[in-house]
N, C-alpha and C positions, 0 to 999 in steps of 0.2 A: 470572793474576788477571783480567787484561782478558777481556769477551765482550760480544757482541757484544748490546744489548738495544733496539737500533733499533725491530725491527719489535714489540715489549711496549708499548714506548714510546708508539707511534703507535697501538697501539687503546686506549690509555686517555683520557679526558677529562681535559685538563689544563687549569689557568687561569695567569695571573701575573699578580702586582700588585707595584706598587710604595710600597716606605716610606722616607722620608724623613726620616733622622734622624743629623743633623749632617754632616759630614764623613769621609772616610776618613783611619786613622788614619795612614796612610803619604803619600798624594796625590803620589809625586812620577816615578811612572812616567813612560817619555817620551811614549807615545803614547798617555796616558790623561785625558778633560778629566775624567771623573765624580766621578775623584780630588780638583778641584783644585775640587768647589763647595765654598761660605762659607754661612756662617750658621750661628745657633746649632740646636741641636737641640732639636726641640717638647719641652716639660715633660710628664712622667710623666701628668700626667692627658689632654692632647693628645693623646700620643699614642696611649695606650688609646681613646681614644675616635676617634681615624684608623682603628684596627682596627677598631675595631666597624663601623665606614662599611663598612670593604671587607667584612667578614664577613656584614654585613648584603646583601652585591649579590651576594655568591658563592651564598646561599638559594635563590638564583632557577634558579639550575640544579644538577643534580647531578655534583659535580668527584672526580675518581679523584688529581690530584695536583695542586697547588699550588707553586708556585714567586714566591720572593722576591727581589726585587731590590733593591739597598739605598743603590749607590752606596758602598760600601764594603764591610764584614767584619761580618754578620748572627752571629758568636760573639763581636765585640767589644763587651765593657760598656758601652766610653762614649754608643757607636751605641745599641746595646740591652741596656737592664739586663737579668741574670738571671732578672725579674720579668715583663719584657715580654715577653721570651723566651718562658718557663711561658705565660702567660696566651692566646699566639698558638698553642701548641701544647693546650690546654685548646680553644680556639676551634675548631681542625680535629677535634678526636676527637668534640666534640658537635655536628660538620655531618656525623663519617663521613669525613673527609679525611684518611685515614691515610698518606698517600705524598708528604712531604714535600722541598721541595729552595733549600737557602739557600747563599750566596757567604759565603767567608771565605778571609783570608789565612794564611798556614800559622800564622804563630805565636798567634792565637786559638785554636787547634783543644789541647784540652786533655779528656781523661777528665770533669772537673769542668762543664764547660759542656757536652758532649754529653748528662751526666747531665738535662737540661733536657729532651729531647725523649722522654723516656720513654710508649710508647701509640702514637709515628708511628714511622714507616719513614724513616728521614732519610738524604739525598744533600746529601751539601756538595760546593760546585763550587769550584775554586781555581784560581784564571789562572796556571800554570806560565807561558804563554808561548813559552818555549823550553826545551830541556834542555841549558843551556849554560851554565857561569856565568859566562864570558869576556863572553858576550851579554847576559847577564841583567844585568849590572856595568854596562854602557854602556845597556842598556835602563832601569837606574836603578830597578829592581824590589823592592831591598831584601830579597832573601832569597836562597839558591841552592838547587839541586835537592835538597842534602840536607836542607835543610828543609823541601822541599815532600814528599819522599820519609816525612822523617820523620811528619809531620801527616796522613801516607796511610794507615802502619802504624798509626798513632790510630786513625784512624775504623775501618778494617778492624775492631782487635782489640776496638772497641765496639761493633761490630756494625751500623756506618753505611757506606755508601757512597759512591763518590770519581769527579766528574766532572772531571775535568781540559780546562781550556782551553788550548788551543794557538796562537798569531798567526801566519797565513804572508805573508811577504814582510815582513819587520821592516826596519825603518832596521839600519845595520852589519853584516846579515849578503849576504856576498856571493854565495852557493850556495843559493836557496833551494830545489831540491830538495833536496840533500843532508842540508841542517839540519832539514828538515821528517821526512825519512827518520829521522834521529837523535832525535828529539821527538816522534816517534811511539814508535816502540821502543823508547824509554824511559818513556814515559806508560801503554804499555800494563802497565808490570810492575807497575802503582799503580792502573791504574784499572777501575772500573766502567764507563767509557763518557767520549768522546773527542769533544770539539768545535775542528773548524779551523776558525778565525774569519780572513777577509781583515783584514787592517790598515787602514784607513780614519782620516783625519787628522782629531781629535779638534780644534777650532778652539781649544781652551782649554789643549791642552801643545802640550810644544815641536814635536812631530811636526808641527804647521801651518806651523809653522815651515820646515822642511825644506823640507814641499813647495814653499813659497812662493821658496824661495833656488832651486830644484829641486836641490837636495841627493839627493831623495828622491822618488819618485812610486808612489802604490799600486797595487797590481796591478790590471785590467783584469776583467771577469769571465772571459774566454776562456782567458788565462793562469792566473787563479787555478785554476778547473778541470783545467786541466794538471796542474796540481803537486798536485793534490788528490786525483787520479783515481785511482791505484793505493789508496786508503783507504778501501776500501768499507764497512768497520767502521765507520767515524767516519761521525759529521753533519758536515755543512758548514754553512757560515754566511756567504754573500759579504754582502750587506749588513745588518748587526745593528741599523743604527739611522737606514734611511733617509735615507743621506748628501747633504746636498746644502753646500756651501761656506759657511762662517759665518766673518764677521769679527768679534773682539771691540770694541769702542767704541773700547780702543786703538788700534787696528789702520786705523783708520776714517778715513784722512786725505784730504781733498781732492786728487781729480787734476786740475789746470790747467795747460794748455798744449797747442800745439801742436807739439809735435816727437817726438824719437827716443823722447828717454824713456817720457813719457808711452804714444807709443803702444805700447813692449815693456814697460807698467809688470809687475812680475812678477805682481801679482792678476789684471790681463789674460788675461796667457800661463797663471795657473792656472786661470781661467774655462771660457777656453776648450780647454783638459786635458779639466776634466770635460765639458763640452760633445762631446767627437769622444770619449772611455773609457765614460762612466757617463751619461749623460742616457740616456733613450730618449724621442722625440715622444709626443703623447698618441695614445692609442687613439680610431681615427675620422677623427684630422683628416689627412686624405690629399693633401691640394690646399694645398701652400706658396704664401705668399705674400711677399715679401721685402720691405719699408719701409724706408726711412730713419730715421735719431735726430731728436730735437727738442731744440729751445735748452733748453727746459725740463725740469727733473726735479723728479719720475718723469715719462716721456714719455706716460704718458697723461692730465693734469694741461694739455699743452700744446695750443696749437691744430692743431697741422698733425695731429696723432694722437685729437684731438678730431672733426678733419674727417674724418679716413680713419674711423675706425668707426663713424662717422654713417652712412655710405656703408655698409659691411659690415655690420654688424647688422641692417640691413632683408631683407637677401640670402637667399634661400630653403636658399641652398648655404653659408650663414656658418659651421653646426657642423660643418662639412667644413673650413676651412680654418684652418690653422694660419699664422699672422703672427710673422716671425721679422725684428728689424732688424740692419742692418746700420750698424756705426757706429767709431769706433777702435778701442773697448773688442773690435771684433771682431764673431762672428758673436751674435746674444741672443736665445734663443726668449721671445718675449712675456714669458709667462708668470713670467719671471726680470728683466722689468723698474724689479721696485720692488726688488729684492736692491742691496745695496751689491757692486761702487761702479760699478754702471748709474745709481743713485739719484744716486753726488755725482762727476760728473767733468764736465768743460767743456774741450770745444774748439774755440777761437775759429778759426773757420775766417780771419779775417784775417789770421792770424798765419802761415800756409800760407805757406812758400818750394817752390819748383817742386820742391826738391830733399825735400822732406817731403812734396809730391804724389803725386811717384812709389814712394816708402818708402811711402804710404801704399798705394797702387793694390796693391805687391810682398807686403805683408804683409796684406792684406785679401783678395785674392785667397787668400794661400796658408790663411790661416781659413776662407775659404768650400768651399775643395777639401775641407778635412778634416772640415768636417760635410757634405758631400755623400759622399764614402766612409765615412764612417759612418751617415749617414742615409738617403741619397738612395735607397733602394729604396722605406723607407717612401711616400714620394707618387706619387703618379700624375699630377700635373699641377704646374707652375712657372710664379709668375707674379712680376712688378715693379711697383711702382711709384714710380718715381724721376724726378731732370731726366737727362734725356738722354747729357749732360756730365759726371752729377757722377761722380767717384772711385769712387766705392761700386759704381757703375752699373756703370765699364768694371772694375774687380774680378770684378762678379757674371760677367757677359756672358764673360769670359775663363774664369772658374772651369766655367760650365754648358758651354762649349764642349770643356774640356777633357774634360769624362767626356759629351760626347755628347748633353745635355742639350739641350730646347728650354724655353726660359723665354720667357714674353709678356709682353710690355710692355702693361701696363695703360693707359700715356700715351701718344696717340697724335704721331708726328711733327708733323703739321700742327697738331695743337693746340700742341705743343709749341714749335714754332715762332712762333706766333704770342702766346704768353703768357709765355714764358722771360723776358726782361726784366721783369717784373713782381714786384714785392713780395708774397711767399709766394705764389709760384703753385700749389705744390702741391695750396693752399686753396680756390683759383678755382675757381668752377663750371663754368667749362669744362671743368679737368684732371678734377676731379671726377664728372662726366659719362661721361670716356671710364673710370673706375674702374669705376662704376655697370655700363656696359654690357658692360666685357671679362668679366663673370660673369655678367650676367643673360642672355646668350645663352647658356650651359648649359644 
């Protein structure tokens, strides 16, 4: 049954939109948040006229296929009536949109409701996941293979097509080539065309979870490729929804203190996961610069960070440089500054015993090594600027020394020297001076 329709695929003009209507009717996948959104679903005349919105922007160009995303099951009633269904498919056959492709869970998929799409060419897509029901039972999916098996032979003998999703690197399973081997060759006996999707921790199921306890950690790009690579049939899909770390409000609790915990709190340790797996720097900025945290948050709200990019913004070389601080929470490119919980942590640097100093210097150091093997080709130049003394300082200096690194000290000794006793010297125009000019001689 399976073949291979990659390359049909990619010369035709496709769009996706998305409709929003209620909830799914299952929601309780483990690695699925899309499942678990709330609220009611727009009223029959709302949502007709949501259609008409996107049908009205689809005009603007000419689209060979169409695709629906729903956050749930696009053959389930409750999501979409019978009516809205018809009406959506009326919509495509008088734009010419005959190549149709909507998500639903096996047990929607019925002769009666396919009868709807009569005039398109319809592909329903179904998140198998795995082809395992031992897996699927603990992945909390709510069906097994024979019902996805069964709701394939539907669409088949109504003359619809069957895309099947696959997840690699699932929580519980411990082989995942093997399992992936077994999920493919079995998906292929059902489908029309095969997408491996990376597993990626949904902040709203429990899979955040996971990762958070590190129970669980998602594959890496490099690794996912691995395991994907013998699949040339299949599309792949490493990141579906431009992953970056979200905490629910729940989840959102204040970090205070200065010790052990705090600084291995487990948000920490998963920050900085993504930070050295899945970040990559921006395109352009070549010339790191490494900062210290401020009392204040967010640290650009505060003064010492108010002064420092007084200073760099004027800089002819400032879209070159990327600022990344260093603080308990770890290593933080900028740009991830107002993300919880950079936004709400406090560490009272008085509260410092010698023996949390050096815990601190141990594990800050080993932060900085691992975005430098992970990042450190990206720039071309390293620079500082910090006190002399502080923690963070003899961290970095140890970390750039390890992999060979020369990092400049933007403060100079003598200045340094002569202002270090001073209330926020970082601030002073002196320090500030020697910032000014460790770039403007580029």
């Amino acid at each position: 049954m399976f073949i291979n329709i990659e390359a049909e695929l990619k010369a035709m003009k496709e769009k996706m939109i998305l409709l929003s209507s209620g909830k799914c009717a299952w929601g309780e996948c483990f690695a699925c948040g899309w499942g678990r959104l709330t609220g009611p679903p727009p009223s029959m005349h709302r949502l007709k006229d949501i259609v008409d919105e996107k049908f009205h922007e689809l005009r603007k160009e000419k689209i060979d296929r169409l695709k629906i995303f729903a956050s749930g099951s696009f053959l389930d009633d409750r999501q979409f009536p019978a009516t809205i269904r018809r009406y959506i498919v009326k919509k495509c056959v008088e734009q010419n949109i005959l190549d149709f492709v909507v998500e639903s869970r096996p047990e929607f998929v019925t002769p009666e409701r396919l009868a709807d799409f009569s005039g398109v060419k319809l592909t329903v897509a179904i998140g198998l996941e795995v082809a395992d029901n031992e897996m699927l039972k603990k992945y909390r999916k709510g069906f097994t293979v024979e019902d996805y098996a069964k709701a394939a032979e539907t669409l088949h003998a109504n003359g619809c097509m069957v895309r099947t999703y696959l997840m690699i690197g699932l929580p519980f399973v411990t082989d995942y080539e093997a399992m992936t081997k077994k999920s493919v060759e079995f998906a292929r006996k059902y489908s029309d065309s095969i997408v491996l999707i990376n597993t990626f921790p949904h902040s709203a199921a429990p899979i955040f979870d996971a990762w958070v306890s590190g129970e669980w950690r998602p594959l890496d790009k490099k690794h996912f490729k691995e395991i994907v690579k013998p699949y040339t049939d299949c599309e792949t899909e490493f990141d579906n929804f431009a992953f970056v770390p979200k905490f629910h409000r729940e989840r959102q609790e204040p970090i205070r203190g200065a010790g052990i915990k705090q600084l291995l709190h487990p948000y920490f340790e998963l920050w900085q996961d993504y930070f050295t797996r899945f970040y990559e720097p921006p395109a352009g900025k070549d010339i790191l610069l490494f900062i210290p945290c401020a009392f204040r948050k967010p640290y650009q709200f505060s003064q010492l960070h108010k002064a420092i990019f007084g200073v760099l913004e004027k800089l002819k070389i400032y879209p070159r440089l990327h600022v990344v601080v260093i603080s308990s929470p770890g290593v933080i490119p900028y740009e991830f500054c107002g993300h919880y919980p950079f936004s709400r942590y406090d560490w009272p640097e008085w509260e410092e015993t010698p023996e949390i100093k050096k815990k601190y210097i141990e594990v800050t150091q080993k932060r900085i090594e691992n975005y430098l093997r992970a990042h450190g080709k990206h720039y071309k130049k390293f620079y500082d600027y910090f006190k002399l003394e502080a923690e963070s300082y003899v961290a970095l200096k140890s970390a750039c020394e390890k992999f060979g690194i020369n990092v400049t000290d933007c403060l100079q000794p003598d200045t340094y020297e002569k202002i270090k006793d001073q209330k926020n010297m970082l601030t002073r125009d002196e320090a500030l001076s020697d910032l000014n000019s460790a770039f403007s001689q580029r």
